[in-house]
Each structure stands twice: as C-alpha cells, then as structure tokens.
C-alpha positions in Angstrom: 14.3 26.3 5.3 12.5 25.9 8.6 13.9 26.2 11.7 12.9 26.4 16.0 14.6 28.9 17.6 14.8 29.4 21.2 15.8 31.3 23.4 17.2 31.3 27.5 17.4 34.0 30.6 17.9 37.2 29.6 17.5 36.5 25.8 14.1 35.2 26.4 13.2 38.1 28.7 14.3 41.1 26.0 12.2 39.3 23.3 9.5 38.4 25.3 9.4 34.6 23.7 10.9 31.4 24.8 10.4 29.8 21.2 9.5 31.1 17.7 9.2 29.3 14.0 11.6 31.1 12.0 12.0 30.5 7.5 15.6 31.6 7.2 18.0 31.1 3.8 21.2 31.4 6.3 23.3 28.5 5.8 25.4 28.8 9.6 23.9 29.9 13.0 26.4 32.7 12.8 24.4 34.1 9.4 21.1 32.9 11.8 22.1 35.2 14.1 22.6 38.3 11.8 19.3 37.7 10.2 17.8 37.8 13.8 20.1 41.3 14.5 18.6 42.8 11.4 14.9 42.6 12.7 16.4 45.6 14.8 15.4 46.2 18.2 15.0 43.9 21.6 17.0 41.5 18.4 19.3 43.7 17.7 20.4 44.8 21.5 20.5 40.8 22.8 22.5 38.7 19.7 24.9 42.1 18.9 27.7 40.3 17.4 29.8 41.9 20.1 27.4 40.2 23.1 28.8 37.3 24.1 25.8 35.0 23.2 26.4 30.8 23.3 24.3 28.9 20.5 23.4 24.8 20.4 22.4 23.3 17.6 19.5 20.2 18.3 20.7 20.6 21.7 24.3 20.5 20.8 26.9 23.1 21.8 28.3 24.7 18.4 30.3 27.9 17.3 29.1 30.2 14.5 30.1 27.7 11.8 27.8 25.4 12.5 25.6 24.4 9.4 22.3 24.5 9.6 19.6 22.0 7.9 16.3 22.2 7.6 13.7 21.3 10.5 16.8 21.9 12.8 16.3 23.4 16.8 18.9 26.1 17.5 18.9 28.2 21.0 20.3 31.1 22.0 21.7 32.0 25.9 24.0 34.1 27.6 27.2 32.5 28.8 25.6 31.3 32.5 28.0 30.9 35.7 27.1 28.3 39.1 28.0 29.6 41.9 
C-alpha cells in the first residue's frame, strides 16, 4: 500500500524531510514505525521504539494499533510542551 508520511520538529530535522511517499506491507503505524527504524540511521536514532515519538493518523491522534489503509497520511513528532 501507499502511504504519506510526515514528519515534525526534531524528527523532520534528523531526516532532513518534512514529507516522503512511502510502499509499506505494515498493517499498524506501530509495524510503520519499525519498518522506518530498520532503514538504520538518522531512522533508526529518531522513531527508537524507546523514543517517545506521538503518531496521527489523517491528522488524527492514534496509538501504535492504529490500522493503516491504503492512501492514508500518518505523521510523526516528538511529544511538544507550551510554555
């Protein structure tokens, strides 16, 4: 399937890209996510499952469960605080 990913803040800054096109067979943003982690690298360092890391799914907030369909938008940010 074909998805948008994007990326915020310091995410976007380590890869270097605010948006990419992405063919994926993961079936949840969490399995996303390790496919992303397995390119190794700036990947690998910013969505470390142990990085706190919040995702949206077409511009909803979701956990890792969150099933993904085809032509779907999913982003990627750190946890952000106002202050």
């Amino acid at each position: 399937m074909k998805l948008t990913v994007k990326y915020f803040a310091s995410i976007r800054e380590a890869l270097g890209t605010g948006q990419e096109a992405v063919e994926t067979h993961a079936a949840t943003v969490q399995d996303l996510r390790g496919e992303l982690v397995a390119r190794g690298g700036a990947y690998a360092v910013s969505l470390a499952p142990g990085r706190a890391v919040r995702a949206a799914l077409n511009q909803v907030m979701v956990d890792g469960q969150a099933v993904l369909v085809d032509g779907a938008e999913v982003a990627f940010f750190p946890p952000v605080t106002g202050g």
